[in-house]
C-alpha positions, 0 to 999 in steps of 0.5 A, a space after each residue: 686234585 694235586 696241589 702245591 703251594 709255595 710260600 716264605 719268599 721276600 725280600 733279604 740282603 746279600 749273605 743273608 737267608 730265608 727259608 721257602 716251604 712247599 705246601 702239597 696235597 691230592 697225592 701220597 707225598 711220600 713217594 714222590 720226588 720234589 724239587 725246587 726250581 727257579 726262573 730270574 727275570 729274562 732268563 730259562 728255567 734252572 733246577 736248583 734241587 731235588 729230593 728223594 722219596 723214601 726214608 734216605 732222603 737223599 739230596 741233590 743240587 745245582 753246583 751254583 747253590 751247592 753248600 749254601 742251600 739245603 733241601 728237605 721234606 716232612 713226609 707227615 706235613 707233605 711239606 718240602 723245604 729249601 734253606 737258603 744261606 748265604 744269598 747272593 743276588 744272582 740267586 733272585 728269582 721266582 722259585 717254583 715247587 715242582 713233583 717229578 714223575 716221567 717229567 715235572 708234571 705238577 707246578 705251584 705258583 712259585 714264590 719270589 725271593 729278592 736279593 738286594 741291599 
């Protein structure tokens, strides 16, 4: 069955970083897109990235994490990352591994990833 599996969230003061990795399993990675999104507490949904299937690898972001987070994936690990730099602390919340097909159609557990001094 289809599995992803986030982990590397914790707990980092503001202007620092922390990378958090997507474990996937049960279906060819490789030719998915992968995303990142993430939930603050009281607040919706908001996709931060997303990556593209295929040896470009092309990358697109939220305009809130634009310069500061960098997406990427091992297609021989089926593993996505997100690098997160210069963390703020309205960037707390849980974040959540998402495949897309027609829709995000499989979820992990989400991570969290706190920001505070």
């Amino acid at each position: 069955q289809v599995q992803l599996v986030e982990s590397g969230g914790g707990l980092v003061q503001p202007g620092g970083s922390l990378r958090v990795s997507c474990a996937s399993s049960g279906f060819t990675f490789s030719i998915y897109y992968m995303s990142w999104v993430r939930q603050a507490p009281g607040k919706g949904l908001e996709w931060v990235s997303s990556i593209y299937p295929g040896a470009g690898g092309f990358t697109e972001y939220a305009d809130s994490v634009k310069g500061r987070f960098t997406i990427s994936r091992d297609n021989a690990k089926n593993t996505t990352y997100l690098q997160m730099n210069d963390l703020k602390p309205e960037d707390t919340a849980l974040y959540y591994c998402a495949r897309r097909a027609n829709e995000f159609d499989y979820w992990g557990q989400g991570t969290q990833v706190t920001v505070s001094s």
